[in-house]
C-alpha positions as CSV (number, residue, x, y, z in Angstrom):
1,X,45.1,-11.2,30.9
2,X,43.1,-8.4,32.5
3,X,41.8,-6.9,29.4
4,X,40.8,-10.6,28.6
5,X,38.7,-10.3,31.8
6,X,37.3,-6.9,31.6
7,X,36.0,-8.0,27.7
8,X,34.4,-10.9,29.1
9,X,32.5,-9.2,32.1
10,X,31.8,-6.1,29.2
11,X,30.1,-9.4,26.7
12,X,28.0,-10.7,30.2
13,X,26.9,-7.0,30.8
14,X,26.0,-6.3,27.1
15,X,23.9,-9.6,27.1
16,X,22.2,-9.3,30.4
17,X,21.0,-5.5,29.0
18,X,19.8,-7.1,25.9
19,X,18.2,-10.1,27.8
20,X,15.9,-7.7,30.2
21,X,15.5,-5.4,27.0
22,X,14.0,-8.5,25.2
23,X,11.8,-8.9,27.5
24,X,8.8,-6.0,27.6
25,X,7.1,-5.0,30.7
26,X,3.5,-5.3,30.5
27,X,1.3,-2.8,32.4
28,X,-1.3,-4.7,35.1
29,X,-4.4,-5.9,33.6
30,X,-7.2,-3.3,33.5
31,X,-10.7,-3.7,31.8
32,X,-10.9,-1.9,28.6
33,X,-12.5,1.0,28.4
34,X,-16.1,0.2,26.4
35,X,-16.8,4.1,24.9
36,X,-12.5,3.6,24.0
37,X,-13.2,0.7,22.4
38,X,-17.1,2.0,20.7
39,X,-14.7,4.7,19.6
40,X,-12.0,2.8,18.0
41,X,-14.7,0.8,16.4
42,X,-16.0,3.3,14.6
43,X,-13.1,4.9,13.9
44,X,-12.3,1.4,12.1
45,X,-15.5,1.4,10.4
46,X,-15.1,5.1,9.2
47,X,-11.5,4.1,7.7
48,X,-12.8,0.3,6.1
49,X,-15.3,2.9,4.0
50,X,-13.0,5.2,3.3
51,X,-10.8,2.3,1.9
52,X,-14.1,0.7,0.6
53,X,-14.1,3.9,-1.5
54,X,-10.8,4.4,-2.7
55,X,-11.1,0.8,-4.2
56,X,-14.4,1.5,-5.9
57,X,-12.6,5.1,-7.5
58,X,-9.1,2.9,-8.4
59,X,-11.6,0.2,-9.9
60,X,-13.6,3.0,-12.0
61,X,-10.5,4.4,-13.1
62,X,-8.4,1.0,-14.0
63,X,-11.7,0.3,-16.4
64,X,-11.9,3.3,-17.8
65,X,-7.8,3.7,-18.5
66,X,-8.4,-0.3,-20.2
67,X,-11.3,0.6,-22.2
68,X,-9.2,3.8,-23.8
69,X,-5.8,1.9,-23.9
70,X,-8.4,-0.6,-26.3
71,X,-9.6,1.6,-28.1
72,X,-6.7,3.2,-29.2
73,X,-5.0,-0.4,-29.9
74,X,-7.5,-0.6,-32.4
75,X,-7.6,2.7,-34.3
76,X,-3.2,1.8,-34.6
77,X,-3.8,-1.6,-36.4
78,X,-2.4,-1.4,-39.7
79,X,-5.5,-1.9,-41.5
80,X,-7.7,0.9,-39.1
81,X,-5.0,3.0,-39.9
82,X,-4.9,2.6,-43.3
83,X,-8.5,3.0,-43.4
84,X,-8.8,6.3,-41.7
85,X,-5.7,8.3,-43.4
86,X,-7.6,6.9,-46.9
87,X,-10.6,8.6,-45.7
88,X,-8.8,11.8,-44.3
89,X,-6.9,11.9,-47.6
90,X,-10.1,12.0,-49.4
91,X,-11.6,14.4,-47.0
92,X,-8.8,16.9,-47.8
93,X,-9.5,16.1,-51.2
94,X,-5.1,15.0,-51.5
């Protein structure tokens, strides 16, 4: 029976520890800093270009990779490729 007891007050203890850990301690209210926060805004702004930037070169990049996966569907269509070893053939003189 006392090891029933010392589980149960071990469960309360466990929960009250989670409880108060659940619960975060905020600092006082202060005013914000204003040259903190001009320099966390542009520190935002600097990063939203720099993201800005990487879209544009993925953008570039995905169009170009497109247009060349295209272009080479085409030149493997049966009758493209029929066409250009005909003329290869006849350029080898075979």
């Amino acid at each position: 029976m006392r090891e029933r007891e010392r589980l149960i007050a071990r469960i309360r203890q466990i929960r009250r520890v989670s409880k108060s850990a659940d619960d975060p301690v905020r600092p006082p209210a202060a005013d914000p800093d204003p040259q903190g926060m001009h320099a966390l805004e542009r520190r935002v702004e600097h990063l939203e270009a720099l993201v800005q930037g990487l879209q544009d070169s993925v953008h570039r990049e995905s169009s170009r990779q497109a247009k060349r996966i295209s272009e080479l569907e085409t030149r493997i269509q049966p009758g493209a490729l029929g066409k250009a070893l005909s003329d290869n053939a006849r350029a080898r003189g075979l």
